[in-house]
N, C-alpha and C positions, 0 to 999 in steps of 0.2 A: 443550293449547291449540293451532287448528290457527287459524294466520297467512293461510294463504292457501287458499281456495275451491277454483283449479281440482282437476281431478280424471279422466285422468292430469293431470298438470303438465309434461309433454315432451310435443311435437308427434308425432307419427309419423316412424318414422325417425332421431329425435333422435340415438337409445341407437346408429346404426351411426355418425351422423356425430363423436358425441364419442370412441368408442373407435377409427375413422379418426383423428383427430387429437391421441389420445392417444399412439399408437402414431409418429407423427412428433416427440413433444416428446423432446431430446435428455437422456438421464437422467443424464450427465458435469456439464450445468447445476446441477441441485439437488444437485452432494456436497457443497459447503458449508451447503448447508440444511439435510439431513443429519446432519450433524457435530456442528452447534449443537444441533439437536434430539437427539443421544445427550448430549453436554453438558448442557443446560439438565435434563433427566431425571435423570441420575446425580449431579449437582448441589443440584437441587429450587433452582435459581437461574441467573440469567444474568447474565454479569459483562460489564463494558462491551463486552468484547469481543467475545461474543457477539453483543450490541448491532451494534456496528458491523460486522461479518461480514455481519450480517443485513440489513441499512441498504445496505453495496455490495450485496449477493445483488439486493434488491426494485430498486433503481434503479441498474441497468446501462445504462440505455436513455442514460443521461448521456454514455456514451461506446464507439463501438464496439469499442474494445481492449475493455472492461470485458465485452462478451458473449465476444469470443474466449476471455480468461480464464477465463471460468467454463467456456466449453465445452473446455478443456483438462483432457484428463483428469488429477487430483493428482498422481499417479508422475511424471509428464512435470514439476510444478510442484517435486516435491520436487528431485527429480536435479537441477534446473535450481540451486537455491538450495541445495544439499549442495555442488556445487562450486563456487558461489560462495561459499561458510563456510570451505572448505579452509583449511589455516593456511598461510601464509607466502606469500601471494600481492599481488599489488601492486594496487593500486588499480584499475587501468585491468583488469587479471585476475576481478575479480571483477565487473564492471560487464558485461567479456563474456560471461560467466558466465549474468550476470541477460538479456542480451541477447535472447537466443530466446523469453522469455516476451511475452506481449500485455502494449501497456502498459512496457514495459523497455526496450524498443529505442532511444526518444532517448537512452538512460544518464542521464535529467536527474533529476524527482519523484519516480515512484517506486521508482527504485533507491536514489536517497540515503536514502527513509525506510527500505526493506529495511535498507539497508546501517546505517544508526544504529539501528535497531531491534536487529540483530546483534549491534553493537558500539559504543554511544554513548560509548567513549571513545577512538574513535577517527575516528567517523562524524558527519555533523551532517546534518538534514534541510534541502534544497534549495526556498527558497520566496522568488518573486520579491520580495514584500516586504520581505522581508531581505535579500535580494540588494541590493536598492532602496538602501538606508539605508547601507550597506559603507562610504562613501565620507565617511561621518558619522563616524566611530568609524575609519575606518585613513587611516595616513601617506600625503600628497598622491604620495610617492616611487610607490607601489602602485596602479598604472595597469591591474591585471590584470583582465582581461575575462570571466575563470572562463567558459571557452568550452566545457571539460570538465570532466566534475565531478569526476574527482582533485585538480587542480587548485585547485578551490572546498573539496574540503577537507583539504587540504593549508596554508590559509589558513583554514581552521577550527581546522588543530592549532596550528599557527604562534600565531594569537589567544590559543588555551585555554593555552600553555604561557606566554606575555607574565604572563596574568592572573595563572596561579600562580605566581605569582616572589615574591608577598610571603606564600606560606604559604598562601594560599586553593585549593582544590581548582578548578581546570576543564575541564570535557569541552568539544571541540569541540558534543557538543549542547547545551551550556548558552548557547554562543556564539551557537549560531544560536537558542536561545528568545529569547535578549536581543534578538536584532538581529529577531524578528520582533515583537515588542514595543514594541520604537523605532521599526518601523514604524507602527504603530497597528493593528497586526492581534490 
């Protein structure tokens, strides 16, 4: 079944202008496209995460860290995030760690989720709406303005360790679900 009439269907020319501007598309871009796509194949399925890899991949245009990111070649992404995993490093160590990467440098969003993705029982993800609400749920004494995110979650563990006092299990990332929650988010 033939859709469309013309015949060629490229102008003259077309075939040197697209392989000109193939030859400029950065190929460091598409390794997470890539990836998914060895994934989703070996798989014969895509699991949310895929999903979402692919979801940042198509609309980077939302943020220009988010092109830097992808145009970072992975080695560069892993090394960054291997010494920030290291064991026995301190909070503010691992946030310098994540710093180099596009996107990492304020140390605020998405180092916190790295970092609680890492270790949610030690980490909690960083989101203003829960930041919002802190004041709802802690001692009027806790004036603290989490200006740095050790700081913020260091009052993640402080919370998660109050709650289990009566025999209840909590991770500072359950702290910050709740309190993103109580926000209305």
């Amino acid at each position: 079944m033939t859709i469309c009439e013309a015949s060629p269907l490229l102008l003259p020319g077309a075939d040197a202008t697209l392989r000109r501007h193939l030859l400029r598309y950065d190929q460091t871009y598409d390794q997470t496209f890539w990836e998914v796509h060895v994934r989703l194949n070996s798989h014969g399925a895509a699991t949310k995460a895929d999903l979402s890899a692919l979801i940042f991949w198509k609309h980077i245009q939302n943020a220009p860290w988010m092109v830097r990111l992808l145009t970072t070649p992975d080695t560069e992404v892993r090394a960054a995030t291997a010494n920030a995993f290291l064991p026995d490093l301190s909070d503010a160590q691992r946030l310098d760690a994540l710093s180099g990467l596009p996107g990492f440098r304020s140390r605020v969003a998405m180092s916190a989720v790295i970092s609680a993705a890492f270790d949610p029982t030690r980490f909690g993800v960083y989101d203003k709406l829960a930041h919002s609400v802190w004041s709802d749920v802690a001692s009027s004494e806790c004036s603290c303005a989490f200006e740095q995110m050790p700081e913020y979650f260091e009052h993640l563990r402080m919370a998660s360790q109050e709650l289990s006092e009566g025999g209840e299990v909590w991770t500072p990332r359950m702290v910050d679900m709740a309190l993103f929650k109580l926000s209305g988010g």
